[in-house]
C-alpha positions as CSV (number, residue, x, y, z in Angstrom):
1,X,6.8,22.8,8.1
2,X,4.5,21.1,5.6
3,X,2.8,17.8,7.1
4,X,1.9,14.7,5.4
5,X,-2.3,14.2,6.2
6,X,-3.9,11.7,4.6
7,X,-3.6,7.9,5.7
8,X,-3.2,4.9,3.8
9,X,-6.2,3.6,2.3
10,X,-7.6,0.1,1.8
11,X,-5.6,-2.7,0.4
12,X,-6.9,-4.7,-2.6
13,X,-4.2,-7.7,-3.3
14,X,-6.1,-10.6,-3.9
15,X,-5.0,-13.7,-2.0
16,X,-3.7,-16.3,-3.8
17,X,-3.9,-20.1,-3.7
18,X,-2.7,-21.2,-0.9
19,X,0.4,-23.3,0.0
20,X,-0.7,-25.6,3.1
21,X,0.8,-29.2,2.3
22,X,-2.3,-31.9,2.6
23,X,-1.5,-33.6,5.9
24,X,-1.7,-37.1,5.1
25,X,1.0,-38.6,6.9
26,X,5.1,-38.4,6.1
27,X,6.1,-39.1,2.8
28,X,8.5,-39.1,-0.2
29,X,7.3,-36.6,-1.5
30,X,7.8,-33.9,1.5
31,X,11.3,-35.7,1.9
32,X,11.8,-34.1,-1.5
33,X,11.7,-37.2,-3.4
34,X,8.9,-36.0,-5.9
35,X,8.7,-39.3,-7.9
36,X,7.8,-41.5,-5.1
37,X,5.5,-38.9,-3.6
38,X,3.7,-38.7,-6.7
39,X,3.5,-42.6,-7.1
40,X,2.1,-42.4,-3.3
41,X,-0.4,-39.4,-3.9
42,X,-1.8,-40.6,-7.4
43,X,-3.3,-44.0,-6.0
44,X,-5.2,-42.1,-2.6
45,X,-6.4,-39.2,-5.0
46,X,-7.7,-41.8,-7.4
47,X,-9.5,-44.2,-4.7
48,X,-11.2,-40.1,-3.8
49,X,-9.3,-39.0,-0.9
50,X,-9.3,-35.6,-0.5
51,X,-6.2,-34.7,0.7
52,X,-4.1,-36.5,-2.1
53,X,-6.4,-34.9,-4.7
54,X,-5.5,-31.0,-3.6
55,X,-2.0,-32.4,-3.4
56,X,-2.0,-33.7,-6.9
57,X,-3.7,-30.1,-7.9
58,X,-0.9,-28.5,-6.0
59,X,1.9,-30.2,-8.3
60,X,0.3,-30.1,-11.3
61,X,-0.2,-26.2,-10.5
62,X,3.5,-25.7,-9.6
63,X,4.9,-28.2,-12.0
64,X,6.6,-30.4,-9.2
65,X,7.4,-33.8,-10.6
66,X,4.8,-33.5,-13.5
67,X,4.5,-31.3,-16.3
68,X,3.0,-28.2,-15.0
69,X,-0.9,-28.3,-16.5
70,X,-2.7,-26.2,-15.0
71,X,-6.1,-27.4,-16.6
72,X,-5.8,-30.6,-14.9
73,X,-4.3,-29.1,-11.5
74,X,-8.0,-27.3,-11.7
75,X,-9.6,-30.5,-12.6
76,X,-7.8,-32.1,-8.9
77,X,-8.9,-29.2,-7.1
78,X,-12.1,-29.4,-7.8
79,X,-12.5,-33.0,-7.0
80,X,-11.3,-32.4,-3.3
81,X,-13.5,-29.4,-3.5
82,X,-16.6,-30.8,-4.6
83,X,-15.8,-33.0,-1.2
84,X,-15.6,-30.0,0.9
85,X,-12.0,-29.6,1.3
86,X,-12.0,-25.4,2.0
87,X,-8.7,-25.2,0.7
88,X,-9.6,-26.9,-2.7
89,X,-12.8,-25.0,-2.7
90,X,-10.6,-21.6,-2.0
91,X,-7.8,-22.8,-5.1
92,X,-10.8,-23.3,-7.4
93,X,-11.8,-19.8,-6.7
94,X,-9.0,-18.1,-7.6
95,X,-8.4,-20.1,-10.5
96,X,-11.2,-18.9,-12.1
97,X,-11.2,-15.4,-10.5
98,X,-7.6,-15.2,-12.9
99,X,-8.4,-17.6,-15.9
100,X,-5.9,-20.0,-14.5
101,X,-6.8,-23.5,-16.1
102,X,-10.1,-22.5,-17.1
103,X,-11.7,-19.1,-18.8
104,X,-11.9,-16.3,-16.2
105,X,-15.5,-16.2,-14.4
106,X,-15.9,-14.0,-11.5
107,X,-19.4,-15.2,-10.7
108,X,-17.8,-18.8,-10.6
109,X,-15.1,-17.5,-7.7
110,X,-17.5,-15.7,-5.7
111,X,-19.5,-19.1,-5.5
112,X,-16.3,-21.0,-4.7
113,X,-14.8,-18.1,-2.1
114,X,-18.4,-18.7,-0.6
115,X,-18.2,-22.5,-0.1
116,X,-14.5,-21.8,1.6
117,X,-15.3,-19.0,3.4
118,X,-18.5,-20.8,5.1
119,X,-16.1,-22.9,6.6
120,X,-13.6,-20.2,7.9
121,X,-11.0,-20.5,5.5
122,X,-9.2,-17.0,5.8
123,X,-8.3,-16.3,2.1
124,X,-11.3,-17.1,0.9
125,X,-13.0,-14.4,3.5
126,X,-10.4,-11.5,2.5
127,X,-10.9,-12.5,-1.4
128,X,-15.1,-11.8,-0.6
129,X,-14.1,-8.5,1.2
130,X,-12.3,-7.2,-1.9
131,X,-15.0,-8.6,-4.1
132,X,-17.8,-6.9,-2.4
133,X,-15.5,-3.7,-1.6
134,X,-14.7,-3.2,-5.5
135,X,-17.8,-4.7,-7.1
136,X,-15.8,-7.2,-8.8
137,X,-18.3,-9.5,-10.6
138,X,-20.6,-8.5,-7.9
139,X,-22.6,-5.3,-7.5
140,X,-20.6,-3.3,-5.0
141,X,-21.3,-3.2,-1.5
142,X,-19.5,-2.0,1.5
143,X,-21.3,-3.7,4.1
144,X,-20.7,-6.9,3.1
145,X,-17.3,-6.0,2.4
146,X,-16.3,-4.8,5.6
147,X,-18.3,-8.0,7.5
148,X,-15.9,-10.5,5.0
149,X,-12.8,-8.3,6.4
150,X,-13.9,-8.5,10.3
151,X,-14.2,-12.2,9.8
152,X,-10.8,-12.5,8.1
153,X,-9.3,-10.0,10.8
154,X,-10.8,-12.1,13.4
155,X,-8.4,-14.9,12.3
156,X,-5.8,-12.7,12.8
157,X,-5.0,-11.6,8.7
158,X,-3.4,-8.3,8.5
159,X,-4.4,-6.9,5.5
160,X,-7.8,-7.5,6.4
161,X,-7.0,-6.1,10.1
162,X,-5.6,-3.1,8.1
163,X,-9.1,-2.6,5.7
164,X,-11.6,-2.9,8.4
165,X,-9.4,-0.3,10.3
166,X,-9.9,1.9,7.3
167,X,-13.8,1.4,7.2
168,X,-14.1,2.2,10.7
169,X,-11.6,5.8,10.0
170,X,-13.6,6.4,7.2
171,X,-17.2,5.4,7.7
172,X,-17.2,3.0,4.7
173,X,-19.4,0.6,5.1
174,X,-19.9,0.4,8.7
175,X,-20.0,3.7,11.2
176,X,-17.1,6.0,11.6
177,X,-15.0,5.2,14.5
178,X,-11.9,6.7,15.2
179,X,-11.8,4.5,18.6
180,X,-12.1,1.3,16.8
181,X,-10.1,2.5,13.9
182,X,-7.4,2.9,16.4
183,X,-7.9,-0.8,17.4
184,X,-7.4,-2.6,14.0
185,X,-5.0,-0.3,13.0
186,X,-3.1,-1.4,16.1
187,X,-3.6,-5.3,15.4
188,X,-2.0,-5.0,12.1
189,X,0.4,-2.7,13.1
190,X,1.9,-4.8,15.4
191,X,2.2,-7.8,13.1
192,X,4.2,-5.3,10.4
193,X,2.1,-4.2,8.7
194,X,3.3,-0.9,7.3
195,X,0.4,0.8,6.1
196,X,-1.0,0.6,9.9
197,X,2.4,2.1,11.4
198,X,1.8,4.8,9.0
199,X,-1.9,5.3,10.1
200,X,-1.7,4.5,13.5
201,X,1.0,7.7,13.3
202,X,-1.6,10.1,12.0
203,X,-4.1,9.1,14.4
204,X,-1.9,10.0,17.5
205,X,-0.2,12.8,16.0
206,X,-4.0,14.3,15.2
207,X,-5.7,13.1,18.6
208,X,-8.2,10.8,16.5
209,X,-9.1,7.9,18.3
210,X,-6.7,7.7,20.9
211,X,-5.5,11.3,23.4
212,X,-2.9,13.2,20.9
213,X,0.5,11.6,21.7
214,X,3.2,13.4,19.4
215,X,6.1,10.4,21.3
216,X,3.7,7.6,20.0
217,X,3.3,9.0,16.4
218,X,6.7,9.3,16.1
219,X,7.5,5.8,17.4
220,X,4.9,4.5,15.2
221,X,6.0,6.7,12.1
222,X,9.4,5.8,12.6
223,X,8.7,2.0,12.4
224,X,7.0,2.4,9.3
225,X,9.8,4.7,7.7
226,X,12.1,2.1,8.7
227,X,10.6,-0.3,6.7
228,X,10.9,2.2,3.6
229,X,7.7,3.7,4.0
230,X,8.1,7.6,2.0
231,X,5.2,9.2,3.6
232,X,6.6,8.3,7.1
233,X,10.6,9.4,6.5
234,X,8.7,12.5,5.7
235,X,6.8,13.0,8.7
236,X,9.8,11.4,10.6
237,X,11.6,14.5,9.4
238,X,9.0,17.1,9.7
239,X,9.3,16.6,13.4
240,X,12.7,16.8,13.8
241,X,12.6,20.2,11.7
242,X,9.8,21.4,13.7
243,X,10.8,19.3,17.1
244,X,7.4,17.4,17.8
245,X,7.7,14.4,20.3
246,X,11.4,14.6,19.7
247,X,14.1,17.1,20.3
248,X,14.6,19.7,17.0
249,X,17.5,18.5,15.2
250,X,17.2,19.8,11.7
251,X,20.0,18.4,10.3
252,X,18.1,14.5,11.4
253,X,15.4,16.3,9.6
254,X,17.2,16.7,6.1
255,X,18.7,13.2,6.6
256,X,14.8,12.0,6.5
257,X,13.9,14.2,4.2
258,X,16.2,12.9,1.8
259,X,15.4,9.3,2.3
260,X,11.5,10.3,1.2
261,X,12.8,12.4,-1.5
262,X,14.7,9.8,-3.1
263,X,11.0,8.0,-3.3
264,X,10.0,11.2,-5.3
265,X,7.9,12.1,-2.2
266,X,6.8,15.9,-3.4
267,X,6.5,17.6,-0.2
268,X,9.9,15.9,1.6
269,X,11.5,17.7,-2.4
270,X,9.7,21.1,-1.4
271,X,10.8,21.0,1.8
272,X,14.5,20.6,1.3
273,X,14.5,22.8,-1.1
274,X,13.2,25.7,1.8
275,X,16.0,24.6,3.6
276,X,19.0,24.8,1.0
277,X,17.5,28.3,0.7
278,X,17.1,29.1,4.5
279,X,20.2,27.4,5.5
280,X,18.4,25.3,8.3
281,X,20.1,22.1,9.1
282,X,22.3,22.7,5.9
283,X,24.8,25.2,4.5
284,X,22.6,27.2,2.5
285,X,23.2,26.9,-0.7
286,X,20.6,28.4,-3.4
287,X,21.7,26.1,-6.6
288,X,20.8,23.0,-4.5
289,X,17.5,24.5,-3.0
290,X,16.5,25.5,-7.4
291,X,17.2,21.5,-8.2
292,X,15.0,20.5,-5.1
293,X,12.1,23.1,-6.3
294,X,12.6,22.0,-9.6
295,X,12.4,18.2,-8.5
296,X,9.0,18.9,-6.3
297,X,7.9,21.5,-9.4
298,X,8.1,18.8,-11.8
299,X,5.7,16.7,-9.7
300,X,3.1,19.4,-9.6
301,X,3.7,21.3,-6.3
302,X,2.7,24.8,-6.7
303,X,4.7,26.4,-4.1
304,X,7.7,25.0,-5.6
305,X,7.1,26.6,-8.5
306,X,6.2,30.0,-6.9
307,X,9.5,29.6,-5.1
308,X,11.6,28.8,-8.5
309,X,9.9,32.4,-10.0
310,X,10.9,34.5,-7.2
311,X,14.6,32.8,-7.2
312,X,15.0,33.1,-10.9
313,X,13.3,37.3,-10.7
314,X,15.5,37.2,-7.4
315,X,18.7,35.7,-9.4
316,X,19.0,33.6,-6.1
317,X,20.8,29.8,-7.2
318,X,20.5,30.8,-10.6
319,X,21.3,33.8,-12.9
320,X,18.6,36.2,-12.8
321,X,15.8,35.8,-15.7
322,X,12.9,37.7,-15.8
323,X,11.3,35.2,-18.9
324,X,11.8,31.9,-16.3
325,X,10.6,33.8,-13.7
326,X,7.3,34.9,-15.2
327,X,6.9,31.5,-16.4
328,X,7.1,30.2,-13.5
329,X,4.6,32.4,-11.8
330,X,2.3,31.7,-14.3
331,X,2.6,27.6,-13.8
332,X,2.7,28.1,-10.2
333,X,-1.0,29.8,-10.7
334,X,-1.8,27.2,-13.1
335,X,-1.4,24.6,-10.5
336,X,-3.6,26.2,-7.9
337,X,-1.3,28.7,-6.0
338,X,-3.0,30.9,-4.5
339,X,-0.3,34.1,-3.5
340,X,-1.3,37.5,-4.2
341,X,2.2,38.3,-6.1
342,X,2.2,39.8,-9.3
343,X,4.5,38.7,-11.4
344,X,7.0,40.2,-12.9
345,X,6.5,41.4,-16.8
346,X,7.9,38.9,-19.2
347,X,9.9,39.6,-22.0
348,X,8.4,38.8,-25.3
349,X,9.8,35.2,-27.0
350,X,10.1,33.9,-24.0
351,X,9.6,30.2,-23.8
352,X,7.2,27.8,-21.6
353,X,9.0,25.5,-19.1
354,X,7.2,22.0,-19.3
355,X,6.0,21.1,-15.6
């Protein structure tokens, strides 16, 4: 059965502003009466307090009980931030990391994310992973990328948790370490985070890391193809067809493999198409395993498109065609199959089958 390898790599969503309320006391304004919170906010931000200032920011950002302006929601930000409130500092950032307010100007984030992420603020140390990690107004640099990550994943951030897990599988930017790989992976895996069930299932199905446990990776696989994750319903599938850390149970296997299929996952198409053909787990039925080839064919699998040329030379789902079937060799070859069968002598006219 054909198995799913590579993990999920690193994550590069920018955070965005953030949405902590300034803690000034109660007030209209949190009661949800937006006109008397604003007449209580204006007065404090004007006298320079801080905390009314990012609030004022925050509503003219969002619109709440002023006219959405996002000029002057900048203008309020930065007045808290020149104060060193991390959170202004942070919103200024990304405002001019996206050309909210004010005209894009990456060197002017990085400067900001700096001033928010000296003082801890979380965002603001994921944001300067990404920067450094894609050389985003900054040269790249992977070091500096994965030491903004740890920080963040120290705080507990999962994406970050996730991307420093990746470093250490990969090497990038810090030493290869399956062991610690394991570690973060595990973290962010066990606050959701989907891409580290996935990953955290290849490292104990491949004994990297952590002793080969085929029950853990398919707990952990299963977790993340419950949450919808394609590559996962495929592996979840793969071992009930091949039955690894669970009991074989091929008809589980095409339930799973038709959850990843419906995601146009190419390899969970190929496979159910070998067993429409092969009648395992199904009644075998050749027209259904030529629209499953087709389906994995048309995403550039090459053993999908050797199988469709020997079922259309073998007239096995489909009428025989000798044409089709030479076609199809020939595409299957074009995308790298590497089979030693000749293929069978086309008749002249015949036409080329778009892959």
């Amino acid at each position: 059965m054909n198995w799913k390898k590579a993990a999920a790599g690193l994550l590069f969503a920018l955070a965005s502003a953030g949405v902590a309320q300034a803690d000034v006391g109660r007030n209209s304004y949190d009661r949800g009466d937006i006109k008397s919170g604003l007449d209580y906010w204006r007065p404090l931000a004007n006298k320079g307090n801080p905390a009314a200032q990012l609030k004022l920011g925050r509503m003219y950002e969002e619109g709440n009980g002023v006219e959405k302006n996002l000029t002057l929601a900048l203008s309020w930000y930065k007045k808290a931030a020149d104060q060193g409130n991390a959170e202004a500092q942070f919103n200024v950032g990304t405002m001019y990391d996206q050309g909210e307010g004010v005209t894009a100007d990456k060197s002017q984030a990085i400067a900001w994310y700096k001033k928010a992420a000296a003082q801890g603020y979380l965002n603001a140390q994921y944001n300067l992973g990404v920067v450094y990690d894609t050389g985003q107004g900054v040269a790249q640099d992977k070091p500096q990328a994965f030491a903004w990550y740890s920080k963040a994943a120290e705080q507990g951030d999962t994406d970050a948790q996730f991307n420093v897990g990746t470093m250490y599988d990969q090497g990038d930017g810090t030493g290869k370490d399956k062991t610690k790989a394991v570690i973060w992976y595990r973290k962010a895996a066990e606050q959701g985070k989907v891409e580290a069930q996935y990953n955290l299932g290849i490292m104990y199905r491949d004994g990297e890391g952590v002793a080969k446990d085929s029950a853990a990776a398919f707990s952990w696989f299963k977790k993340a193809a419950d949450q919808g994750d394609a590559s996962a319903q495929f592996n979840i599938g793969a071992m009930y067809a091949d039955g690894d850390g669970i009991r074989q149970d091929q008809a589980e296997a095409i339930a799973w493999f038709l959850k990843a299929a419906a995601q146009n996952d190419v390899e969970a198409e190929y496979n159910l198409g070998v067993m429409f053909r092969d009648g395992e787990g199904v009644t075998k039925n050749g027209h259904r395993a030529v629209y499953w080839f087709e389906r994995a064919a048309e995403h550039r699998y090459a053993g999908a498109a050797y199988n469709l040329a020997m079922m259309y030379r073998d007239g096995d789902g489909v009428a025989a065609d000798a044409g089709k079937a030479a076609e199809w060799f020939r595409k299957a070859k074009h995308l790298g199959y590497d089979g030693d069968t000749e293929p069978p002598e086309a008749p002249s006219g015949g036409q080329t089958i778009p892959i």
